[in-house]
mmCIF file of the N, C-alpha and C atoms, coordinates in Angstrom:
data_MODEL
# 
_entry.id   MODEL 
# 
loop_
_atom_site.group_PDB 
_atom_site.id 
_atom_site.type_symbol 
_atom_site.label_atom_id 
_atom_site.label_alt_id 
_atom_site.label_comp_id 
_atom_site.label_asym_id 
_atom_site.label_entity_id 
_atom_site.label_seq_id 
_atom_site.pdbx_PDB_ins_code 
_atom_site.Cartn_x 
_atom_site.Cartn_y 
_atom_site.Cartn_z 
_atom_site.occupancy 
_atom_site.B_iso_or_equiv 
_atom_site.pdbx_formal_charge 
_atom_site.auth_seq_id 
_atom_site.auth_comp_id 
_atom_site.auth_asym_id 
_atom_site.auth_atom_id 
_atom_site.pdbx_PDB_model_num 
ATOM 1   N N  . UNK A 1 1  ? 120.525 152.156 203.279 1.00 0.00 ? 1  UNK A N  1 
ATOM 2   C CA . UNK A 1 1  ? 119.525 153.218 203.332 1.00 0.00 ? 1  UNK A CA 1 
ATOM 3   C C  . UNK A 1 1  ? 119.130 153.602 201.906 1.00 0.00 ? 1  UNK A C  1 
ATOM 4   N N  . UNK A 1 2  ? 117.962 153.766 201.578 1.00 0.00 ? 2  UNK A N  1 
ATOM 5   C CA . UNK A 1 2  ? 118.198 154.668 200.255 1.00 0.00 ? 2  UNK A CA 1 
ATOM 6   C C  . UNK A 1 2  ? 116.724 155.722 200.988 1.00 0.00 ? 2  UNK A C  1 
ATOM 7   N N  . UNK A 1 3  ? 117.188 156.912 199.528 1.00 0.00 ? 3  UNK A N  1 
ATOM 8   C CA . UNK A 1 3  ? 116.377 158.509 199.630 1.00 0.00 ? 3  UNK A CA 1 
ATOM 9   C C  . UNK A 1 3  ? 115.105 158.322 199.275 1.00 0.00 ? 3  UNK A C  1 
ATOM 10  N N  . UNK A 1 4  ? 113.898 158.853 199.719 1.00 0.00 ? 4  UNK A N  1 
ATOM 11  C CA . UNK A 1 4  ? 112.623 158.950 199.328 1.00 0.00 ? 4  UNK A CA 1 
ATOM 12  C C  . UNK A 1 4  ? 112.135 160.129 199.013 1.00 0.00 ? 4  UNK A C  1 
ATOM 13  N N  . UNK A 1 5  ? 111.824 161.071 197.472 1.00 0.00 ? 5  UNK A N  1 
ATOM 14  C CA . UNK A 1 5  ? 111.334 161.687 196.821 1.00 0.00 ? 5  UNK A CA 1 
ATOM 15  C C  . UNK A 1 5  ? 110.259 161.648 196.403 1.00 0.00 ? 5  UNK A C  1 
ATOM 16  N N  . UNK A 1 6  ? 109.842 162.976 197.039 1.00 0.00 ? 6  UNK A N  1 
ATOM 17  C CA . UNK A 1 6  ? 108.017 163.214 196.528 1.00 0.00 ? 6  UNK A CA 1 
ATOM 18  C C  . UNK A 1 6  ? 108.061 164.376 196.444 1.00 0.00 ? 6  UNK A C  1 
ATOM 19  N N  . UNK A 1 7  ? 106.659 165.105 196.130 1.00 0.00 ? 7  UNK A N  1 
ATOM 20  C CA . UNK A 1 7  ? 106.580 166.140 195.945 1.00 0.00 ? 7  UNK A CA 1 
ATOM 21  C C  . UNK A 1 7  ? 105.289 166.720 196.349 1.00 0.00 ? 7  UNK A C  1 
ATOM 22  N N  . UNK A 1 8  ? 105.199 167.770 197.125 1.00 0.00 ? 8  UNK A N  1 
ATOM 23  C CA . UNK A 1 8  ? 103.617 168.341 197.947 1.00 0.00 ? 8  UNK A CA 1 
ATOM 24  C C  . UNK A 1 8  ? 103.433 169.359 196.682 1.00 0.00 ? 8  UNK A C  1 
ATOM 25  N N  . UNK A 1 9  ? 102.196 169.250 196.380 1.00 0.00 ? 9  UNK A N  1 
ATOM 26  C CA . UNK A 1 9  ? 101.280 170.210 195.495 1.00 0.00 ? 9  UNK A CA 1 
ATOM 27  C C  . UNK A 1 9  ? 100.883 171.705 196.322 1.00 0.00 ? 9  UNK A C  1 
ATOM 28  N N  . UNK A 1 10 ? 100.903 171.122 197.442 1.00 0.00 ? 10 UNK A N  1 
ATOM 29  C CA . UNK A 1 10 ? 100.505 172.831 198.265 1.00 0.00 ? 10 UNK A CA 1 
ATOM 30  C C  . UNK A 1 10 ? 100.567 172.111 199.578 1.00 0.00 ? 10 UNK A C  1 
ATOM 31  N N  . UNK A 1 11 ? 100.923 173.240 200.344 1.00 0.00 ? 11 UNK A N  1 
ATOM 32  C CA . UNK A 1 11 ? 101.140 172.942 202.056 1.00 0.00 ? 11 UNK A CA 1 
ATOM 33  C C  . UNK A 1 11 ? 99.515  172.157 202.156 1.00 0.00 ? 11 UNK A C  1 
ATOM 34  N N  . UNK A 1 12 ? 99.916  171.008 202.845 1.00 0.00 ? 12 UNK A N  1 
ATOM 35  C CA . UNK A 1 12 ? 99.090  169.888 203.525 1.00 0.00 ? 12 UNK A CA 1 
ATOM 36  C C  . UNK A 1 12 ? 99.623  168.979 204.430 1.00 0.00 ? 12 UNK A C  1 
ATOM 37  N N  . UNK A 1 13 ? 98.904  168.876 205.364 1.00 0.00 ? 13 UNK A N  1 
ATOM 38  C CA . UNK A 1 13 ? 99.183  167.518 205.794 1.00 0.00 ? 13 UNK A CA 1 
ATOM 39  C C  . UNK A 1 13 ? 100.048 166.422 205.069 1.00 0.00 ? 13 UNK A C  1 
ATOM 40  N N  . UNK A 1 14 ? 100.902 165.859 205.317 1.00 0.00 ? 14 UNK A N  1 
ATOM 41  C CA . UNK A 1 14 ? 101.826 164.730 204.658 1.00 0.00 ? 14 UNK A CA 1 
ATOM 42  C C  . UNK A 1 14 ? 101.862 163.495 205.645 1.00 0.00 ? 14 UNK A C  1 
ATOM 43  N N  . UNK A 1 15 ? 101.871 161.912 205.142 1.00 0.00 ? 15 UNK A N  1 
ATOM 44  C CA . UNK A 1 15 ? 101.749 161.521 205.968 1.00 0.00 ? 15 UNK A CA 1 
ATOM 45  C C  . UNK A 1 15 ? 102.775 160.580 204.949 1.00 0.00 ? 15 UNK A C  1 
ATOM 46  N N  . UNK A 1 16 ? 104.182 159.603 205.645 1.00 0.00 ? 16 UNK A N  1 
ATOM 47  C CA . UNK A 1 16 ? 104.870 159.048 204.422 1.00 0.00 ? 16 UNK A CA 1 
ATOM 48  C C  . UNK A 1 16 ? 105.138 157.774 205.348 1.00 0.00 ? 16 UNK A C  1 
ATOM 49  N N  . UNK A 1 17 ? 104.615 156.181 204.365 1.00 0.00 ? 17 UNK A N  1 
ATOM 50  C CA . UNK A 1 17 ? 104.292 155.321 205.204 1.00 0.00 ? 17 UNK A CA 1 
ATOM 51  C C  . UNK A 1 17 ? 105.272 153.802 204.630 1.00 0.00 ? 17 UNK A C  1 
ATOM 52  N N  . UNK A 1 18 ? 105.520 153.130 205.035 1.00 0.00 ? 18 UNK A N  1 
ATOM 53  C CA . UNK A 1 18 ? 106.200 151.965 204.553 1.00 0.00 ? 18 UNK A CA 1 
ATOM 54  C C  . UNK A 1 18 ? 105.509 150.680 205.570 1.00 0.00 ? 18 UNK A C  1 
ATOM 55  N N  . UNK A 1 19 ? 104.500 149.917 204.564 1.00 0.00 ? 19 UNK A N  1 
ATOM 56  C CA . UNK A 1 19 ? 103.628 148.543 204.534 1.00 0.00 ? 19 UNK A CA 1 
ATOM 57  C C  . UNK A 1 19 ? 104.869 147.290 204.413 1.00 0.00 ? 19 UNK A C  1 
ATOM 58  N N  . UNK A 1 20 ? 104.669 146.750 205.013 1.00 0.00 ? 20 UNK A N  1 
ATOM 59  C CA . UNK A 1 20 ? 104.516 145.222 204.235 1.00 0.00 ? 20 UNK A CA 1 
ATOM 60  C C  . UNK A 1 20 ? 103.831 144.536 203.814 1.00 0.00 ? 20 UNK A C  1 
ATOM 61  N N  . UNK A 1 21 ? 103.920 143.346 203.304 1.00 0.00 ? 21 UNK A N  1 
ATOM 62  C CA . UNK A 1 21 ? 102.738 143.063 202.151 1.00 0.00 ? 21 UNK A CA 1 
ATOM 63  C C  . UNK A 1 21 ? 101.196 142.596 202.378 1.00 0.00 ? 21 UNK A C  1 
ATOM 64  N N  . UNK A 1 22 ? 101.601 142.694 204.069 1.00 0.00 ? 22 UNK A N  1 
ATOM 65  C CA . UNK A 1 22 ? 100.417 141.946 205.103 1.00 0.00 ? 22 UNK A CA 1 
ATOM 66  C C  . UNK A 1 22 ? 99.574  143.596 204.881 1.00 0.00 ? 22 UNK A C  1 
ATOM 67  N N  . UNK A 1 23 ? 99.906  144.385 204.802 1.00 0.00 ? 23 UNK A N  1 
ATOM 68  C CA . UNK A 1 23 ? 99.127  145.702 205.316 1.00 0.00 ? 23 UNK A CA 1 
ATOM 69  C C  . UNK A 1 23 ? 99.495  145.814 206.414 1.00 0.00 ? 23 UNK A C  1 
ATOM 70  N N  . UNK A 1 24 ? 100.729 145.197 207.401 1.00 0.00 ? 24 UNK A N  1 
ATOM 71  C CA . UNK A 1 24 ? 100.998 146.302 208.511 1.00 0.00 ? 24 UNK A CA 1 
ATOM 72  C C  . UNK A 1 24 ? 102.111 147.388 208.578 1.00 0.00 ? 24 UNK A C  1 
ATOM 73  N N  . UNK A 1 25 ? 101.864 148.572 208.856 1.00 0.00 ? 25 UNK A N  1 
ATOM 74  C CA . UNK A 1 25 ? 102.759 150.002 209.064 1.00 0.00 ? 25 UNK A CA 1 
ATOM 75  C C  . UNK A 1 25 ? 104.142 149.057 209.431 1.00 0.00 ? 25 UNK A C  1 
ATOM 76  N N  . UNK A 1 26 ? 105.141 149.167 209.467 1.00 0.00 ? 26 UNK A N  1 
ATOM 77  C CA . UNK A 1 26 ? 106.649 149.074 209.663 1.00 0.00 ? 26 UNK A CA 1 
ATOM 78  C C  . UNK A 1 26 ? 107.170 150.330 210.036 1.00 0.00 ? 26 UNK A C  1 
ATOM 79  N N  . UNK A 1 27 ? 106.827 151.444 209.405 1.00 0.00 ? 27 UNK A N  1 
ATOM 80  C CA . UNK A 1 27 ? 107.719 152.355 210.252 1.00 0.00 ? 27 UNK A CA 1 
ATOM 81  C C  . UNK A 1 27 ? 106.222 154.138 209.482 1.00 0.00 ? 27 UNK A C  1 
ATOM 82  N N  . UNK A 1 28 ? 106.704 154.805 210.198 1.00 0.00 ? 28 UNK A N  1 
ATOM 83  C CA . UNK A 1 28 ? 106.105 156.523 209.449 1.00 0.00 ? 28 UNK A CA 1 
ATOM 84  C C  . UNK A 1 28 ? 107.441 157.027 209.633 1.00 0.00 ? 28 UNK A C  1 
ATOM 85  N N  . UNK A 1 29 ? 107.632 157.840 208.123 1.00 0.00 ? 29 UNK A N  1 
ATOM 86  C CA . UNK A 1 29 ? 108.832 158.467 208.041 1.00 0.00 ? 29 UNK A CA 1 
ATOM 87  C C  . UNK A 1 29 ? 108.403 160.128 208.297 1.00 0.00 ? 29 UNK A C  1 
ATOM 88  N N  . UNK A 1 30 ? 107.301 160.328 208.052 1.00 0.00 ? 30 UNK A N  1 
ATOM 89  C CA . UNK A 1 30 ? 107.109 161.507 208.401 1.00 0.00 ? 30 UNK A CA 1 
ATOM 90  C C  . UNK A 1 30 ? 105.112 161.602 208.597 1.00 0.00 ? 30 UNK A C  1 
ATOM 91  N N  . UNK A 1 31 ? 105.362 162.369 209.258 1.00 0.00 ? 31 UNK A N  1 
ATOM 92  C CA . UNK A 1 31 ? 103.366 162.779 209.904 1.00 0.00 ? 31 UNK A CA 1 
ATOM 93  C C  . UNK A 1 31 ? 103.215 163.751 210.258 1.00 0.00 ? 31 UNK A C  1 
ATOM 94  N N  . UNK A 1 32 ? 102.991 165.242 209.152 1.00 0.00 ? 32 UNK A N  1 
ATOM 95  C CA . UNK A 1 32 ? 102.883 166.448 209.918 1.00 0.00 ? 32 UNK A CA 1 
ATOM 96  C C  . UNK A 1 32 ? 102.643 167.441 208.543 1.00 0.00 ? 32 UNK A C  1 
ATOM 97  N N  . UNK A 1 33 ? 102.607 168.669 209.240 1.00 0.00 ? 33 UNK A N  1 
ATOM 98  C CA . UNK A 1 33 ? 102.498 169.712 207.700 1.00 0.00 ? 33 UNK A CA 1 
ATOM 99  C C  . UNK A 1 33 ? 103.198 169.898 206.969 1.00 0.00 ? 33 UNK A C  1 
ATOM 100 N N  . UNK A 1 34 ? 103.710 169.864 205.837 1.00 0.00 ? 34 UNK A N  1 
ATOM 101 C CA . UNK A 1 34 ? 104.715 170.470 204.925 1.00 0.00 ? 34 UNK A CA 1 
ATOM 102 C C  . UNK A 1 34 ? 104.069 171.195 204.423 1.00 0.00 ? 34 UNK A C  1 
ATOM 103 N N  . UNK A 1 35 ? 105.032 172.218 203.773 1.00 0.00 ? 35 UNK A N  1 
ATOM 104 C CA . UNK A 1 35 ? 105.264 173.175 202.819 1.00 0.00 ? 35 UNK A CA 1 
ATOM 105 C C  . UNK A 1 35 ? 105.052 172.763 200.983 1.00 0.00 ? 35 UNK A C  1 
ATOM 106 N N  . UNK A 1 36 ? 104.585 173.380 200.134 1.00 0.00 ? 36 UNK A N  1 
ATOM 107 C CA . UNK A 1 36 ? 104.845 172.725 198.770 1.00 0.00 ? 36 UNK A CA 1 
ATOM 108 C C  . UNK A 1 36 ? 106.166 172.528 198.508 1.00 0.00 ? 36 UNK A C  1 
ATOM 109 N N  . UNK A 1 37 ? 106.085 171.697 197.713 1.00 0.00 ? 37 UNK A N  1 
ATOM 110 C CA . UNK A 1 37 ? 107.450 171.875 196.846 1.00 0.00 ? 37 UNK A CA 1 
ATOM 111 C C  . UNK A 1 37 ? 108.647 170.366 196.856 1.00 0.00 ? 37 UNK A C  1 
ATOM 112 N N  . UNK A 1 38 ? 109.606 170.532 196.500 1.00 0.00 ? 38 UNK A N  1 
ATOM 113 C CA . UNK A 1 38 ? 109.962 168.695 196.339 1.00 0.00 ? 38 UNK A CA 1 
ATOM 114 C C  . UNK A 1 38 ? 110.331 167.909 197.920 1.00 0.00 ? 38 UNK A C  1 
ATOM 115 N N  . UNK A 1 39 ? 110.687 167.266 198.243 1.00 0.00 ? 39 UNK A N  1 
ATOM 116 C CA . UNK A 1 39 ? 110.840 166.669 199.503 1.00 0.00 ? 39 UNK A CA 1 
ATOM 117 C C  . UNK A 1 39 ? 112.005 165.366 199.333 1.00 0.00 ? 39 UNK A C  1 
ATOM 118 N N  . UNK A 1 40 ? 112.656 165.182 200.266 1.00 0.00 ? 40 UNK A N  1 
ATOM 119 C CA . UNK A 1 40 ? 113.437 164.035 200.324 1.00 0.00 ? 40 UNK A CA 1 
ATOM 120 C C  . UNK A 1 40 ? 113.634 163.222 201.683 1.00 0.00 ? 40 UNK A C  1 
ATOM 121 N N  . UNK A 1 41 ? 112.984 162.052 201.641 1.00 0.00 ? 41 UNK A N  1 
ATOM 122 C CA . UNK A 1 41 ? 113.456 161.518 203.114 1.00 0.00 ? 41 UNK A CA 1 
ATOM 123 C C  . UNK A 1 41 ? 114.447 160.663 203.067 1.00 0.00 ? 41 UNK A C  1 
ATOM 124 N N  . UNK A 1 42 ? 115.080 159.784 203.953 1.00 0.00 ? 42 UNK A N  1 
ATOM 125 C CA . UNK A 1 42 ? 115.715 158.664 204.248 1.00 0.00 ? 42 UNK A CA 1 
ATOM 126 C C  . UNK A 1 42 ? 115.385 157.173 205.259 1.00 0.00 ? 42 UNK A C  1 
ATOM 127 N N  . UNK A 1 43 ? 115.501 156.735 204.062 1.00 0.00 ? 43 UNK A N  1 
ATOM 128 C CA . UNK A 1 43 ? 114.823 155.408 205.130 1.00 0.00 ? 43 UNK A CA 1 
ATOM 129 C C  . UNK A 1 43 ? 116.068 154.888 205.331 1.00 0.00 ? 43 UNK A C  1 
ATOM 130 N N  . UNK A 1 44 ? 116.218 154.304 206.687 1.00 0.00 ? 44 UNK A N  1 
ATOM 131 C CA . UNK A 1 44 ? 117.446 153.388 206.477 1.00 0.00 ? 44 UNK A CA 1 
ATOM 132 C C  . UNK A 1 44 ? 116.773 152.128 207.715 1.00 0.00 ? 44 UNK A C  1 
ATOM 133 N N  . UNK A 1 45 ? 116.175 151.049 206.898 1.00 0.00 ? 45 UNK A N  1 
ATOM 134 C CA . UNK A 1 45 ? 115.599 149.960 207.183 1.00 0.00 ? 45 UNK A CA 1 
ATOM 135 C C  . UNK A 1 45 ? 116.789 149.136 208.491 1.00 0.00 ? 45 UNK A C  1 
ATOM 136 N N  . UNK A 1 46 ? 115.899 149.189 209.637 1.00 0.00 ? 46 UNK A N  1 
ATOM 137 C CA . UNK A 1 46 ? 116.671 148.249 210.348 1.00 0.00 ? 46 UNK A CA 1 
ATOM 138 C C  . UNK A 1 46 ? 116.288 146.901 211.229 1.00 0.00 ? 46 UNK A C  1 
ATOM 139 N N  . UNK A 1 47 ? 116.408 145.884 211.013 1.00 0.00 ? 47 UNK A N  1 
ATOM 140 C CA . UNK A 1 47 ? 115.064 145.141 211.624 1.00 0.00 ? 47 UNK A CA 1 
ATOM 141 C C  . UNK A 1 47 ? 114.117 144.087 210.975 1.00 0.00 ? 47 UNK A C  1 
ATOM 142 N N  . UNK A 1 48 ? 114.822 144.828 209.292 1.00 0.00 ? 48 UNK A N  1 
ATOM 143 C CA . UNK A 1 48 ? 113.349 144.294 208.844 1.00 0.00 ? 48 UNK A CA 1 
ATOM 144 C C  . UNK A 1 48 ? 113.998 143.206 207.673 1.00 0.00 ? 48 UNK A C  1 
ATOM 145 N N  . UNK A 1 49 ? 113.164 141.955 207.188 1.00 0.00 ? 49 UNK A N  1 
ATOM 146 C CA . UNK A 1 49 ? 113.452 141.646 206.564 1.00 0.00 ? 49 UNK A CA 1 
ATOM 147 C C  . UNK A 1 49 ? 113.913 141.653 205.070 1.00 0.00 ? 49 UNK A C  1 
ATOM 148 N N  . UNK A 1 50 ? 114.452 141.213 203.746 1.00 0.00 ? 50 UNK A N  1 
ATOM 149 C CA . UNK A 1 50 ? 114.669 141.113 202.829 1.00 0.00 ? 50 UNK A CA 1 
ATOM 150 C C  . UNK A 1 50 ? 113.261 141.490 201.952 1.00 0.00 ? 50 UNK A C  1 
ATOM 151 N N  . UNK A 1 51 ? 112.570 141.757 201.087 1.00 0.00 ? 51 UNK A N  1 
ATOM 152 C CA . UNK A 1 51 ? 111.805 141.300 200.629 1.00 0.00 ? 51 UNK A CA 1 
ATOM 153 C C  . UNK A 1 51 ? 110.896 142.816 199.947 1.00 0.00 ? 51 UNK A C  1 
ATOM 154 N N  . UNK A 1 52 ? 109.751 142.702 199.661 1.00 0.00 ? 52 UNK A N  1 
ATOM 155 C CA . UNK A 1 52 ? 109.250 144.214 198.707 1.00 0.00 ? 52 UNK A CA 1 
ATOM 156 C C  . UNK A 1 52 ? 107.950 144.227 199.717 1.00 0.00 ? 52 UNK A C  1 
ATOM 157 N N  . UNK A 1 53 ? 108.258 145.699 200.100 1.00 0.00 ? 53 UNK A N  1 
ATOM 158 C CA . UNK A 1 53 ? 107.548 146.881 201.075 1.00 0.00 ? 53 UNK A CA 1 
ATOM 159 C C  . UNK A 1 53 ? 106.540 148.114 200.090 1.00 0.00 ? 53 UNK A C  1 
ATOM 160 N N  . UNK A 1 54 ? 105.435 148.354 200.431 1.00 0.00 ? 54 UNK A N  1 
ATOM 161 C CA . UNK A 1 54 ? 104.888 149.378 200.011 1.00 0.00 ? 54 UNK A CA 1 
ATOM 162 C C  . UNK A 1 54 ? 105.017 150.918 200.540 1.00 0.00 ? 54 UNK A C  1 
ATOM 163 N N  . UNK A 1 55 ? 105.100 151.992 199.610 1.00 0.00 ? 55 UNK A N  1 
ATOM 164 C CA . UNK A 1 55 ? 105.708 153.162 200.281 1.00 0.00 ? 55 UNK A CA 1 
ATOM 165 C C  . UNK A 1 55 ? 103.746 153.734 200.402 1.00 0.00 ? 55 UNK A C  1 
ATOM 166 N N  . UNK A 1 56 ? 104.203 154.735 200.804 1.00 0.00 ? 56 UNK A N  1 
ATOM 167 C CA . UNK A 1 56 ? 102.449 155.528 200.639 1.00 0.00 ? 56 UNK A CA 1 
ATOM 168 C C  . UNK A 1 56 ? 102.915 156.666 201.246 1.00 0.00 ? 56 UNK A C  1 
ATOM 169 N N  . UNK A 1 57 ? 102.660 157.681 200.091 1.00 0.00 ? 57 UNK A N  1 
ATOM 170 C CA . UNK A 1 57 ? 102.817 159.267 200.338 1.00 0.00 ? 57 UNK A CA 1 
ATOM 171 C C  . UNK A 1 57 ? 101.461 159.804 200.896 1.00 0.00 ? 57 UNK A C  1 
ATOM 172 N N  . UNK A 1 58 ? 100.656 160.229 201.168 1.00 0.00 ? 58 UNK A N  1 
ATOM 173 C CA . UNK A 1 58 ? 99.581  161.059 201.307 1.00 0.00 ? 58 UNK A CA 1 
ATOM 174 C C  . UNK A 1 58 ? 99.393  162.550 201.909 1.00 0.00 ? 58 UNK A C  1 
ATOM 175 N N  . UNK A 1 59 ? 99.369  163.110 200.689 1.00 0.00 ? 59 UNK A N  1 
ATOM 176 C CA . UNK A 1 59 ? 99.309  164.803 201.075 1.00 0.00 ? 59 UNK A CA 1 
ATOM 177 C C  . UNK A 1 59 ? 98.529  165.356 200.536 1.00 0.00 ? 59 UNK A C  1 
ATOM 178 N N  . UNK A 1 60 ? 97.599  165.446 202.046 1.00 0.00 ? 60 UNK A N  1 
ATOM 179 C CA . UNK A 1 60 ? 95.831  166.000 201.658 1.00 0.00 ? 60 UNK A CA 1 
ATOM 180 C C  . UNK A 1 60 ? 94.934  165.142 200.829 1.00 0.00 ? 60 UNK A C  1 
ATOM 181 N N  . UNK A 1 61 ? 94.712  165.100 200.420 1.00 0.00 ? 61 UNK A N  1 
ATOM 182 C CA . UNK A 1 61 ? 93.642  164.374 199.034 1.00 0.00 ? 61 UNK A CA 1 
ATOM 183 C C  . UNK A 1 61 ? 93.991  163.370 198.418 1.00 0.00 ? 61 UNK A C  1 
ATOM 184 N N  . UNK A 1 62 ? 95.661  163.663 197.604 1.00 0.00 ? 62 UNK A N  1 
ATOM 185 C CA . UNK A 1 62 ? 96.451  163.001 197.665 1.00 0.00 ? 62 UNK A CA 1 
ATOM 186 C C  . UNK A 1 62 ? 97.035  161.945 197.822 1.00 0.00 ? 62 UNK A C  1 
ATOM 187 N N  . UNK A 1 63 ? 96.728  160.601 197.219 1.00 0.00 ? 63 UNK A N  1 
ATOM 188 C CA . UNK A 1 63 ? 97.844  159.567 197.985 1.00 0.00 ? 63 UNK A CA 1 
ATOM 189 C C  . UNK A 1 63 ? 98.293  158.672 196.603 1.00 0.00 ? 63 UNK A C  1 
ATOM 190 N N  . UNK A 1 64 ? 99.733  158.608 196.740 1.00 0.00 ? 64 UNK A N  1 
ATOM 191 C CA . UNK A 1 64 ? 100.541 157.690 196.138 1.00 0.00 ? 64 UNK A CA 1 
ATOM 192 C C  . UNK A 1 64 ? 101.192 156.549 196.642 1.00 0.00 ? 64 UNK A C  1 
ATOM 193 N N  . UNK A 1 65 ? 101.446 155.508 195.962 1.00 0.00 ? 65 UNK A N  1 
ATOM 194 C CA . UNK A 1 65 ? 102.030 154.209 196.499 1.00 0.00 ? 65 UNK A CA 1 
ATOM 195 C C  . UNK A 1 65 ? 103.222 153.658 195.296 1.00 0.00 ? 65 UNK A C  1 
ATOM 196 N N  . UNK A 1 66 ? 103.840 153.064 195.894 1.00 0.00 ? 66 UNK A N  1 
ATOM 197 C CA . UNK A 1 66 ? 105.004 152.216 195.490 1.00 0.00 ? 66 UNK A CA 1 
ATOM 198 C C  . UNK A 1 66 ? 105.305 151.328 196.005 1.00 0.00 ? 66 UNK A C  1 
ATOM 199 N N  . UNK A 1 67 ? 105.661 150.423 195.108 1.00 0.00 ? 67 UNK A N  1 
ATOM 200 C CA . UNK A 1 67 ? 106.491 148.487 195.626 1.00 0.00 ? 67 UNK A CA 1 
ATOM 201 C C  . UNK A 1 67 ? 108.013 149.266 195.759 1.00 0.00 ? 67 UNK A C  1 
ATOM 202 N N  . UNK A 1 68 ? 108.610 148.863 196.774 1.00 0.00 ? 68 UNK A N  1 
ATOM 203 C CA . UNK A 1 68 ? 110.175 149.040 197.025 1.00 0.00 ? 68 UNK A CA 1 
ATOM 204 C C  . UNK A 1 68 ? 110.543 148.002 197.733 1.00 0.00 ? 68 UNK A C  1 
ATOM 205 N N  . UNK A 1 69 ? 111.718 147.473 196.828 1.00 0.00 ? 69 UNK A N  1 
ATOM 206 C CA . UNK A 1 69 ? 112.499 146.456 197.207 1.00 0.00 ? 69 UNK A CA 1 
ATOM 207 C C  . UNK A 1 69 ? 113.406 146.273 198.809 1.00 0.00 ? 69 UNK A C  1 
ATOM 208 N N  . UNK A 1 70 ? 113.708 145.315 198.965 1.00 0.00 ? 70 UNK A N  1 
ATOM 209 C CA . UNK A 1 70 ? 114.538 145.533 200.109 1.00 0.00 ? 70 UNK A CA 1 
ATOM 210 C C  . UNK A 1 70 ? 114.796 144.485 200.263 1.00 0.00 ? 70 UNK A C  1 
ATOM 211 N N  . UNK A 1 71 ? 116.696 144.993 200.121 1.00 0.00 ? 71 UNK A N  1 
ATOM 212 C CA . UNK A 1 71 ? 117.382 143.595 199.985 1.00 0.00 ? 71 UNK A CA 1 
ATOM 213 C C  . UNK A 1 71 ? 118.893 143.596 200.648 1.00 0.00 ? 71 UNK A C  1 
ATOM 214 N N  . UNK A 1 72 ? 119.152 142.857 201.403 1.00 0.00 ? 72 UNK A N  1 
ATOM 215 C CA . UNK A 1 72 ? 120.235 142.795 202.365 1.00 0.00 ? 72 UNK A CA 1 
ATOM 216 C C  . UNK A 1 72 ? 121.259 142.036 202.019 1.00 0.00 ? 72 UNK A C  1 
# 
């Protein structure tokens, strides 16, 4: 498993997403309103293969991405 850290600028919509490299969804770790302020999720990948996944935060306006590894 590892922790996923972000941070909401002001209560919005959050939507927190993990791609593979095709562009299809694998899993939503979270889809709903938050509150500002820091955040922590947990992914704990099951299912899925070895290999580097895209994360995607989006809150409100908002959207960030990351390559994350994943390795068994």
């Amino acid at each position: 498993s590892t922790t996923i850290r972000y941070t909401v600028p002001r209560e919005s919509r959050v939507a927190v997403d993990i791609f593979d490299l095709q562009g299809k969804r694998v899993v939503t770790l979270h889809d709903g309103v938050q509150e500002a302020g820091n955040k922590e999720l947990t992914w704990q990948p099951q299912g899925l293969a070895s290999g580097v996944y895209l994360l995607r935060v989006a809150a409100g306006a908002e959207v960030c991405s990351r390559k994350i590894s994943l390795l068994k």
